[in-house]
C-alpha positions as CSV (number, residue, x, y, z in Angstrom):
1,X,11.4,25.1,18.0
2,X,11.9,25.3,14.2
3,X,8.9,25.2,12.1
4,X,7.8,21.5,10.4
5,X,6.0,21.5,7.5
6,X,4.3,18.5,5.2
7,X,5.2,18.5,1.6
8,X,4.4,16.6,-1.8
9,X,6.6,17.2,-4.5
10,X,7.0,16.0,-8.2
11,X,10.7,15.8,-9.6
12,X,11.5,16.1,-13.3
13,X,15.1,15.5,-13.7
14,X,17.3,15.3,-17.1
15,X,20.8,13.8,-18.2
16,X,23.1,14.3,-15.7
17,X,21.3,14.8,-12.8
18,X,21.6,13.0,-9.0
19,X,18.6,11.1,-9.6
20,X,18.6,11.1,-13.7
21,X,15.4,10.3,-15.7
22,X,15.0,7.4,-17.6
23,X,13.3,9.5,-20.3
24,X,17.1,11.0,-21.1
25,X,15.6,14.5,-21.4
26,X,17.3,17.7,-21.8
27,X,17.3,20.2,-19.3
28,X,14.8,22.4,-21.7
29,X,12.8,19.1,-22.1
30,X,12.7,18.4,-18.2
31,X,11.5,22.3,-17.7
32,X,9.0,21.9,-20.3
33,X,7.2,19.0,-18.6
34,X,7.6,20.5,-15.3
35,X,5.8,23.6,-16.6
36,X,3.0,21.5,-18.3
37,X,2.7,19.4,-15.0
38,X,2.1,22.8,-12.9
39,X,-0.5,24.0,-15.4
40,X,-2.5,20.6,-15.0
41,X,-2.2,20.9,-11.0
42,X,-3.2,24.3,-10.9
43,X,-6.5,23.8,-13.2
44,X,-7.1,20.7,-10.6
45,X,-5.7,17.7,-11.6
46,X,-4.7,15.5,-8.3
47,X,-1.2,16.2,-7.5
48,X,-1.1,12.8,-6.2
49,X,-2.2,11.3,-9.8
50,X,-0.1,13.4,-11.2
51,X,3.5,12.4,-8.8
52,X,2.6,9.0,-9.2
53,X,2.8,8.9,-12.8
54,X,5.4,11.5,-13.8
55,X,7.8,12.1,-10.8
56,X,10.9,10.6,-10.9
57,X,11.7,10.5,-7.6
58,X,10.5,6.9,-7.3
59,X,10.2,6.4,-3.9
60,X,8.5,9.2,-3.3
61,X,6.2,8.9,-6.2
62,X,5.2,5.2,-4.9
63,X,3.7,7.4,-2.1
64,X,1.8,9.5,-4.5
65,X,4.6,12.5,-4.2
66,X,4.8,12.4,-0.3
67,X,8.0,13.6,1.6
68,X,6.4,13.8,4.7
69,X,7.4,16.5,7.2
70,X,10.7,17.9,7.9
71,X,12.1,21.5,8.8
72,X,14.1,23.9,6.9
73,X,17.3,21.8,6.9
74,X,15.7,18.9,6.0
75,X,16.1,19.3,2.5
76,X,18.3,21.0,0.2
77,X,18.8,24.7,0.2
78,X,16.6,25.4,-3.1
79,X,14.0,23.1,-2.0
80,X,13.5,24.5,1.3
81,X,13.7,28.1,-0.1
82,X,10.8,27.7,-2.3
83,X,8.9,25.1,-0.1
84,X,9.0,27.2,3.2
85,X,7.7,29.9,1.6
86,X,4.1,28.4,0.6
87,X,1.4,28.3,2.5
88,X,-0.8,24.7,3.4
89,X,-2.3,23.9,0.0
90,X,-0.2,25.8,-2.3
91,X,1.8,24.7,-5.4
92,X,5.4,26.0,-6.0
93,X,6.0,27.1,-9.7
94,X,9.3,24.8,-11.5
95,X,12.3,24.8,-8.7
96,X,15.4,23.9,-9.4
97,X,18.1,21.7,-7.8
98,X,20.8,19.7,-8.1
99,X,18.1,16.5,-8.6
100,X,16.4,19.0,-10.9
101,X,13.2,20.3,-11.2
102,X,10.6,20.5,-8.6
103,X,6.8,20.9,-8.4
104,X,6.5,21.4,-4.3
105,X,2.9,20.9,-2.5
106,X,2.6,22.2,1.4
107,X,0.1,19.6,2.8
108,X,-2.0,19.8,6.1
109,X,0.1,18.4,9.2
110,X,-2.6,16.5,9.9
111,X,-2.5,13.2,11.9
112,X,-4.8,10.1,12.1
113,X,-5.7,8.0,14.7
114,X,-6.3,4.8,13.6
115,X,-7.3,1.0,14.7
116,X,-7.3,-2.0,12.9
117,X,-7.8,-6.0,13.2
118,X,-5.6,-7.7,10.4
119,X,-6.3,-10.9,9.3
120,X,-3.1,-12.9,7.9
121,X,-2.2,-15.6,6.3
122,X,0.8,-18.0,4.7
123,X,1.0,-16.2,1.9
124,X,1.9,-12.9,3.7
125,X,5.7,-11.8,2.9
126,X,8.1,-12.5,5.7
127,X,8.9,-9.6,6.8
128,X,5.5,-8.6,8.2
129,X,4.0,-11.9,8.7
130,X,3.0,-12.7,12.2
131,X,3.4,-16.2,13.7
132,X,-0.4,-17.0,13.5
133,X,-0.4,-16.1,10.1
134,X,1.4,-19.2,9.1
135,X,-0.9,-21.8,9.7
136,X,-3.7,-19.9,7.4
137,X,-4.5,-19.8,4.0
138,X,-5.3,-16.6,1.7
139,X,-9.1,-18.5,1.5
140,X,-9.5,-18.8,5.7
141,X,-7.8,-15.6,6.5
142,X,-10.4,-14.0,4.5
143,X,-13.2,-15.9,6.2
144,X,-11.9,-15.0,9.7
145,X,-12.3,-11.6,8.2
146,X,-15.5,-11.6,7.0
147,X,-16.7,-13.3,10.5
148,X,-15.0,-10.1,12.1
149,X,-16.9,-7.7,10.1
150,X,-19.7,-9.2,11.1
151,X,-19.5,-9.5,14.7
152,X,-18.6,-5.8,13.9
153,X,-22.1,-4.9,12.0
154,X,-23.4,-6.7,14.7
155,X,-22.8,-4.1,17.4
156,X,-19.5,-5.7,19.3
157,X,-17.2,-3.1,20.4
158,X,-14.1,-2.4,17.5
159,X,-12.0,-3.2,20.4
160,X,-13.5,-6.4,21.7
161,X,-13.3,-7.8,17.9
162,X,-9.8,-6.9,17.5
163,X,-8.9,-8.7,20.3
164,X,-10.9,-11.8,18.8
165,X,-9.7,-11.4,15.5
166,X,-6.8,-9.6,14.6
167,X,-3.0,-11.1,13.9
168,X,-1.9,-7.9,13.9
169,X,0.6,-7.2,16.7
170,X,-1.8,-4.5,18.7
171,X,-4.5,-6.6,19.0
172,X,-4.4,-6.7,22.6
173,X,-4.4,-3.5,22.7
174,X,-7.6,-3.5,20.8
175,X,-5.9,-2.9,17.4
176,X,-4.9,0.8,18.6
177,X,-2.0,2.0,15.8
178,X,-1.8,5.4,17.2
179,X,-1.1,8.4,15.2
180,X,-0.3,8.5,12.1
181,X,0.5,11.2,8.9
182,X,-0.6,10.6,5.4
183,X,1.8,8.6,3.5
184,X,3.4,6.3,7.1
185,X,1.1,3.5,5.8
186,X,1.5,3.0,2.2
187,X,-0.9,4.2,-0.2
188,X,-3.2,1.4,0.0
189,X,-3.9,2.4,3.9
190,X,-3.8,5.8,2.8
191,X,-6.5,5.7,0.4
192,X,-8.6,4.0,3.0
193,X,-7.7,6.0,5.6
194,X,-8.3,9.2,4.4
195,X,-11.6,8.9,3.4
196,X,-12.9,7.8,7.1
197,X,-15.0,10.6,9.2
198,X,-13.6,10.4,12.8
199,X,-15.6,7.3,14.5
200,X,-15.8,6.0,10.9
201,X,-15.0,2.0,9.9
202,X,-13.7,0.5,6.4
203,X,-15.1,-2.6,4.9
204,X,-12.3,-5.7,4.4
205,X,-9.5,-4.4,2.0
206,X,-6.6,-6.2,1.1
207,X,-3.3,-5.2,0.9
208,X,0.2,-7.5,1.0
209,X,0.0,-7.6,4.2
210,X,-2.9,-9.2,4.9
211,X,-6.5,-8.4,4.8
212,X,-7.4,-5.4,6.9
213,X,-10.6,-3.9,8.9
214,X,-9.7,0.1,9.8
215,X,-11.6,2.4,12.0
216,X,-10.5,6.1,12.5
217,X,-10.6,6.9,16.3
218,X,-11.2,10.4,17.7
């Protein structure tokens, strides 16, 4: 099977270029950036941060730089020269391509399990609102969440709760997502997410979607 690989990257583009910066830069300008960005990531600035603010790539940069995983004809030639040949945790120097230039990150291949009850409400845009959700407000979905976390803190079974609580379509199935990579979710989930031990629970957060309980399953 071929190999699969995770990647970040950051895109600096100039004038003329498939996916050409708003900045108008020159092609010296656009290199110059991109060499001042690899500096700042390799003295340990977040590469995240750093996407986020600079790439522009934008819909990867909304997901803090993430491409997610792909194979060696996933990308364009260039890219995947350069990105196949770094190992998990290493930053490519300034790679060129026809969208211009390129900081690369290999990421981790690493995949969460995750379960949530998710609390809606009228407000919630159509295209993820449950039925249920329309007959709340913002003010009562957040109580229903609050009574959630605490039948949670009061020792009831994630599962059970979910089942009680949640809007969310996998609440009969106890709330069970499945598996998931960093970046599938959105980068509110994410930063949630990530920062859960395995067997570890969030508080409430709220996102457009609704106002969310997550636990990370083994």
């Amino acid at each position: 099977m071929p190999e699969t690989i995770a990647l970040r990257h950051i895109l600096i583009s100039w004038q003329g270029q498939r996916l050409e910066s708003k900045e108008k830069r020159t092609q010296e300008q656009a290199l110059a950036l991109t060499e001042q960005l690899h500096k700042r990531a390799l003295a340990g600035e977040d590469f995240r941060e750093l996407a986020q603010a600079y790439s522009d790539d934008k819909g990867s940069a909304a997901r803090r730089g993430w491409l997610g995983p792909g194979q060696k004809d996933t990308w364009v030639p260039a890219f995947s020269d350069a990105a196949f040949q770094l190992q998990v945790g290493d930053i490519s120097p300034p790679t060129q391509s026809p969208f211009g230039y390129h900081l690369i990150q290999r990421v981790p291949m690493d995949e969460l399990h995750l379960k949530q009850i998710l609390v809606q409400h009228a407000d919630v845009p159509k295209v993820w609102k449950t039925d249920k959700a329309e007959s709340k407000t913002p003010e009562q979905a957040r109580s229903q969440a609050q009574a959630a976390l605490e039948a949670l803190n009061s020792g009831q079974p994630f599962e059970e709760v979910a089942k009680q609580y949640s809007d969310g379509p996998m609440a009969p199935r106890g709330g069970d997502l499945g598996l998931f990579m960093e970046g599938e979710l959105g980068p509110a989930v994410d930063q949630v997410a990530l920062n859960l031990e395995v067997g570890g629970r969030s508080e409430i957060f709220e996102t457009t979607a609704g106002f969310h309980i997550l636990k990370r399953a083994p």
